[in-house]
C-alpha positions in Angstrom: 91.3 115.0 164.6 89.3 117.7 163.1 86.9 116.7 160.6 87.9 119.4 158.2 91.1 117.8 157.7 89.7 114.3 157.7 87.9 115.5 154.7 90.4 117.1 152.9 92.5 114.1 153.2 89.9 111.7 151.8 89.4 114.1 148.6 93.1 114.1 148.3 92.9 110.2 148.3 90.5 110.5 146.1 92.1 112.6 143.7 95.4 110.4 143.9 93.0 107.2 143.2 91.8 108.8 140.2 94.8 110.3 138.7 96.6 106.7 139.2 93.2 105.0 137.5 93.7 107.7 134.6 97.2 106.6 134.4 96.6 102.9 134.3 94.2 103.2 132.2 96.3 105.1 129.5 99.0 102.5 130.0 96.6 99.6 128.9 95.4 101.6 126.2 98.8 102.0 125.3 99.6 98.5 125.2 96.5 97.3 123.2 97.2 99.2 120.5 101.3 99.0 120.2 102.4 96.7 117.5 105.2 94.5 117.8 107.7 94.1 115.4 106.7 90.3 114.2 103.1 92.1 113.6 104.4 94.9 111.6 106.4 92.5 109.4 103.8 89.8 108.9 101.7 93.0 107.9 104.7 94.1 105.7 105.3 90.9 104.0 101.4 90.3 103.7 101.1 93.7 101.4 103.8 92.5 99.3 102.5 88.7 98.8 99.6 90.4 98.0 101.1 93.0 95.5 103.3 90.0 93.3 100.0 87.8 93.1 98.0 91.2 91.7 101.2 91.5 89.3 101.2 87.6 88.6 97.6 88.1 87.9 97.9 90.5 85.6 100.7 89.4 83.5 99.4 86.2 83.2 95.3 86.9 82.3 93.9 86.8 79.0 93.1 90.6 78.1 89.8 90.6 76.4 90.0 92.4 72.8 87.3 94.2 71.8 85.9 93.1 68.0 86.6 95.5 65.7 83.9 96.2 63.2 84.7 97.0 59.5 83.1 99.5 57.7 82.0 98.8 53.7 
């Protein structure tokens, strides 16, 4: 076989290697950053837990007064 061709064919093997490496690569980067839908409720309910105990908080604290001086 001519070594011309053998060539060609090994950077086409090449090129195919890399392209699929690029793809799989994308797939797993993909993957790792999807949420599932149990994560994006837990996250959900988290922010609202969170909300209710800043509005329990606040309802519920003693707001400091300020003294108010009287003038003579």
């Amino acid at each position: 076989m001519n070594p011309y061709v053998i060539e060609i064919m090994i950077k086409e093997k090449q090129r195919e290697a890399l392209a699929e490496a690029r793809r799989l690569r994308l797939i797993a980067e993909y993957e790792a950053h999807r949420q599932t839908t149990r994560a994006k409720f837990l996250a959900a309910l988290g922010e609202k837990l969170i909300a209710l105990g800043e509005e329990l908080k606040n309802r519920y604290s003693c707001k400091p007064q300020l003294p108010v001086c009287k003038a003579s």
